[in-house]
C-alpha positions, -999 to 999 in steps of 0.1 A, spaced: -346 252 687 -361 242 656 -392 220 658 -381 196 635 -352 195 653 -362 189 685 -391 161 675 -359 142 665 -385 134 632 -356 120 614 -341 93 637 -368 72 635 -361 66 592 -321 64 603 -328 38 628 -346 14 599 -318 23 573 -293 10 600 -314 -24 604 -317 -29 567 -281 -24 560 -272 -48 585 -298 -74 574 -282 -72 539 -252 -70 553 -253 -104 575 -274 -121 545 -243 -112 519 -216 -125 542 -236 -163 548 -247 -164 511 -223 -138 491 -193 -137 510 -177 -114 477 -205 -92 477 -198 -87 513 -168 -80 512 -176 -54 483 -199 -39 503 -175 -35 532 -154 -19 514 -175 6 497 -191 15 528 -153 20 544 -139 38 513 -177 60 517 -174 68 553 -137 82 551 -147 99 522 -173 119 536 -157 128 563 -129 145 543 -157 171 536 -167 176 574 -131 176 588 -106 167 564 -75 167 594 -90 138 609 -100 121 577 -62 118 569 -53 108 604 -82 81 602 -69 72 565 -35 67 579 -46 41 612 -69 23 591 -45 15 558 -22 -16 579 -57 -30 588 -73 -26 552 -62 -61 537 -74 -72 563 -108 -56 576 -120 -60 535 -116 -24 532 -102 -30 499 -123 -27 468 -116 -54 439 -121 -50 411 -124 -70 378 -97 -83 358 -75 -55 340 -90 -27 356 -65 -11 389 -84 -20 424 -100 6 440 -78 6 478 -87 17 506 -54 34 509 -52 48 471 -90 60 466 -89 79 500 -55 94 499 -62 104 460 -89 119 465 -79 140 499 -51 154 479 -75 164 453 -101 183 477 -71 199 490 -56 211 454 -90 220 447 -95 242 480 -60 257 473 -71 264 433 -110 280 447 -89 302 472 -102 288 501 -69 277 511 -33 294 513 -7 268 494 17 260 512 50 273 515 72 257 483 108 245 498 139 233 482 120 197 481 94 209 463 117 219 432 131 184 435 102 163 424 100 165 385 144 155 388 125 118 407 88 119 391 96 117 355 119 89 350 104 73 374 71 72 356 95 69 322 110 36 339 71 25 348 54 28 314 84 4 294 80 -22 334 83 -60 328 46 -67 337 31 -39 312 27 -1 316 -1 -1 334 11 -28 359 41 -5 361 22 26 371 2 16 391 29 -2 410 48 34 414 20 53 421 15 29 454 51 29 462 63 66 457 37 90 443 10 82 473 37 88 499 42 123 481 7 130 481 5 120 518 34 147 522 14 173 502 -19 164 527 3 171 555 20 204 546 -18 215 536 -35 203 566 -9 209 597 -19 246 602 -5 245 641 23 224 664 -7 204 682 -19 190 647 16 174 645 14 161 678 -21 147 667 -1 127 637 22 115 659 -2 100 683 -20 83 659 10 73 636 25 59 670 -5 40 678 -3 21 645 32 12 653 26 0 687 1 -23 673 23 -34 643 50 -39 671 32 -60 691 21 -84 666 59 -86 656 63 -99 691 36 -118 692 45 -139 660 77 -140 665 77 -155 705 46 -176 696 38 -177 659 7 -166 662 1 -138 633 -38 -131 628 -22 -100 609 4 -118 581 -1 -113 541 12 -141 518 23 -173 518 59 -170 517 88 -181 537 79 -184 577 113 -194 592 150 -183 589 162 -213 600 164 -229 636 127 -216 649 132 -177 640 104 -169 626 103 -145 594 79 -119 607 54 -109 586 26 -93 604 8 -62 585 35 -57 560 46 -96 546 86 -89 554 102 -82 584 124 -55 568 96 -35 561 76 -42 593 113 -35 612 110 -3 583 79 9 596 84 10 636 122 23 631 110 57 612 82 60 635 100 58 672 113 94 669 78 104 667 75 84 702 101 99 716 92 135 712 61 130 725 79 119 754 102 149 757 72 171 753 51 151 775 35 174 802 28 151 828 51 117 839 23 98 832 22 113 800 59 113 794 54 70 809 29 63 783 51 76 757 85 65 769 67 26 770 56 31 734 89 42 722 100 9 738 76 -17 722 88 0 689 122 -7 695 112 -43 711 90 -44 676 121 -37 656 147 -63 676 117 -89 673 123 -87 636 160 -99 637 163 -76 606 197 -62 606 189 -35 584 160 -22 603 177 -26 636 207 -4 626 181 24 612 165 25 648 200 28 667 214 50 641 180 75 641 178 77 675 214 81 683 211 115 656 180 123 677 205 121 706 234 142 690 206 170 682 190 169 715 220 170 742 198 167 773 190 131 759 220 122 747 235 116 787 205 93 788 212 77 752 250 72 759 242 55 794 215 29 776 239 22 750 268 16 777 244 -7 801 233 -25 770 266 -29 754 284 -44 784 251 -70 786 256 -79 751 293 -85 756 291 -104 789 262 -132 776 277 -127 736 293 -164 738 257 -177 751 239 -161 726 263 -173 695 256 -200 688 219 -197 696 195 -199 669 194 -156 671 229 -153 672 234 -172 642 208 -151 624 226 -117 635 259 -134 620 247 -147 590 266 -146 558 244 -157 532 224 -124 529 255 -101 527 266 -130 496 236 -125 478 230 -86 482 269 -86 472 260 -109 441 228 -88 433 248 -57 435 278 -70 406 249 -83 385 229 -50 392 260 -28 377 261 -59 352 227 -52 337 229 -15 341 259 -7 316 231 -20 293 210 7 294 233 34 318 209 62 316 178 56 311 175 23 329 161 -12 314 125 -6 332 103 -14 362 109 -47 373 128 -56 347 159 -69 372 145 -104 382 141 -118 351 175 -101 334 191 -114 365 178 -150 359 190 -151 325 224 -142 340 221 -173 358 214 -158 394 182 -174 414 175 -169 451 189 -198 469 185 -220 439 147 -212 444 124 -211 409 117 -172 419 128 -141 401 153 -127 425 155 -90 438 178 -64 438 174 -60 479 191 -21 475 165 0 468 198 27 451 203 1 431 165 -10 417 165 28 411 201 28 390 186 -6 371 154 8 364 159 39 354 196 43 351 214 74 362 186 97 355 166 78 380 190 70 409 202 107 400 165 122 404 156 102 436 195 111 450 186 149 442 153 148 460 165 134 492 191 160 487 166 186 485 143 169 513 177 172 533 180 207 527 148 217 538 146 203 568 183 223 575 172 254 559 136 250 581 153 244 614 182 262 618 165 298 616 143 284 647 168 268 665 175 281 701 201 280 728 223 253 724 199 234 700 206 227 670 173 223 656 137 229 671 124 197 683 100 187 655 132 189 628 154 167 653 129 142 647 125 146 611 158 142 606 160 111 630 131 94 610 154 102 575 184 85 586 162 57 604 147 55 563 176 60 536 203 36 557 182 3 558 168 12 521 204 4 511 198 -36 522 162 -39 501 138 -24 480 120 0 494 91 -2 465 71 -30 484 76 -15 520 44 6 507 33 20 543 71 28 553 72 51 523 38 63 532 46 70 571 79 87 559 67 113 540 39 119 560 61 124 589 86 149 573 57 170 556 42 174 589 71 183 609 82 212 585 48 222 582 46 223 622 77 245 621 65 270 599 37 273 624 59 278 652 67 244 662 82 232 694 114 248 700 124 234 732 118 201 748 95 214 772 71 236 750 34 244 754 11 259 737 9 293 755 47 298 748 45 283 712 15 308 703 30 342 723 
């Protein structure tokens, strides 16, 4: 052992840095509480960043717990007026995807194997970024709003594919990404039964109506905090099929469960039917759950019909009934078409929709705010016009075609798919159904958590993912 080593000489200066820091630390947050909160966020954004060049896999998986919390925890860095804020979320992931490209251009990593999607991207990328540059707020407003909602979420796909070399790294990203959820899901239920949100952005609307609360813990709107647990509860529930132990399988089966409670605590219609819907595919790809699935559905079912006239006329059954939101999306959507023969294929620009729609006359409940298109197709055919809505259409097309072209080869038995795909495609349909009731360019974590989840379950499969419910490592490696 080296002697400098083993006198430990370098503790004792490492030990005094860690006082000092703290001393400035605790003296910025009584005196300079935005100096704090700068240095908080450096030290965050630091941290991760350094770890990406020590073990980049778990850098990612760090990045991608830590992001709900950032607003929250100061991990955000502000910056002055004009100039983009460095985030937590947008420095980190940027520069992960770079260190990988730049691994990938040194020849220090393999790239990854291109797929259909792949040849997709420029069909979405460049009118989107065409629709950004002419957005109502400015050009650089408008790319740096798309580069939050849709090209990080495509980087975070790229990390994946690059940094999933083996099935256990996917099971890793689905532990941590259902550990985030569980945590989202429970503040759902927590707001929603008590009001209590320690976890809520903004100031808007808190109440439906009638004591149902508008949950907004983590993510502002319950359609994208209902978004976020319904994509991610396939990930739950393959754990639980390949679970090795019943305590295992227990502790996944109970997660899958507080997502699904987290979704129904939303009362968002939209997210709700992506969470059946995605799990009933799940189901109809995996037929050894689907007895289990059709016996839920029948037991719950019959104890929805038997209590439905109590529930009616309850405060939630007159949420789950209501009208007015079908109305306005219905309104949004002639208005939408209304303002698109304008500009048919190149779209009117980012944003651009409230304000058009206003001068048509159309406000949100008579409210003085610009309204939304709540279709996220239709912000897409707006903004960008057919070129747009055609690109993004295209590369779901082509996402949809990999994931088919990737699991059928590996299927086995009476399976259709290998397990990993079955969930992939249960977390797609759990994403573009409720997309189609609002705009999936604020839901910026959903987006995020999406692609994440199908880069790494195609990059699992190449490895030699799971291709039966009950795989292990020894069989997955032989």
């Amino acid at each position: 052992m080296s002697p400098l080593r083993s006198t430990g000489w370098w503790q004792g200066p490492l030990v005094a840095i860690g006082v000092l820091a703290a001393l400035l630390l605790a003296w910025a947050l009584i005196f300079q509480p935005e100096l704090a909160d700068q240095i908080i966020a450096l030290s965050a954004i630091l941290l991760t960043l350094s770890l990406i060049f020590f073990d980049p896999f778990t850098a990612f998986l760090v990045w991608l717990f830590f992001i709900p919390f950032a607003p929250f925890l100061r991990l955000d860095l502000h910056m002055p007026a004009g100039i983009p804020d460095l985030s937590y979320a947008r420095m980190v992931g940027s520069i992960l995807a770079v260190v990988e490209a730049a691994r990938v251009a040194l020849g220090k990593k393999k790239l990854m194997v291109p797929t259909f999607f792949e040849l997709t991207l420029p069909f979405f990328i460049l009118p989107l970024l065409w629709a950004a540059v002419r957005a109502y707020f400015g050009w650089l407003w408008g790319l740096q709003a798309v580069f939050d909602a849709f090209l990080m979420p495509l980087l975070a796909y790229f990390i994946a594919r690059q940094l999933i070399q083996e099935p256990e790294d996917f099971r890793k990203l689905a532990r941590v990404l259902t550990a985030i959820a569980v945590v989202v899901a429970v503040a759902a239920m927590v707001e929603q039964t008590t009001g209590f949100a320690p976890f809520r952005i903004g100031t808007g609307a808190k109440f439906y109506g009638r004591d149902i609360r508008k949950v907004g813990s983590f993510f502002a709107n319950p359609a994208y905090v209902g978004l976020t647990l319904a994509i991610i509860a396939p990930l739950a529930l393959m754990l639980a099929l390949e679970a090795r132990t019943w305590r295992q399988r227990g502790l996944y089966g109970t997660a899958l469960f507080i997502l699904e409670a987290g979704v129904v605590a939303t009362l968002n219609r939209s997210a709700m039917l992506g969470a059946l819907v995605g799990l009933l595919v799940f189901s109809l790809l995996n037929r050894r759950l689907l007895r289990v699935t059709l016996v839920v559905l029948l037991v719950v079912g019959i104890l929805v019909g038997v209590s439905w006239n109590i529930w009616q006329d309850s405060p939630v059954g007159q949420r789950l009934t209501a009208e007015s939101p079908i109305d306005y999306r219905l309104t949004a959507l002639r208005i939408g078409l209304d303002i698109h023969k304008t500009a048919p294929y190149w779209g009117v620009g980012w944003h651009w929709f409230g304000r058009l729609a206003a001068d048509r006359g159309f406000r949100d409940n008579g409210i003085h705010v610009l309204p939304s298109t709540h279709n996220s197709y239709l912000n897409f055919l707006v903004s960008g016009g057919y070129a747009l809505l055609g690109g993004y259409l295209v590369m779901l097309a082509g996402l949809a075609l990999t994931l088919g072209v990737v699991g059928w080869p590996r299927r086995q038995g009476r399976r259709f798919f290998p397990l990993y795909i079955q969930a992939a495609w249960a977390s797609f349909v759990a994403y573009v159904i409720p997309i189609a009731f609002f705009d999936n360019a604020f839901s910026l974590y959903a987006n995020l958590a999406f692609f994440t989840i199908m880069g790494g379950a195609i990059a699992a499969t190449f490895a030699g993912g799971s291709f039966s419910d009950l795989a292990r490592s020894s069989e997955q490696t032989s």
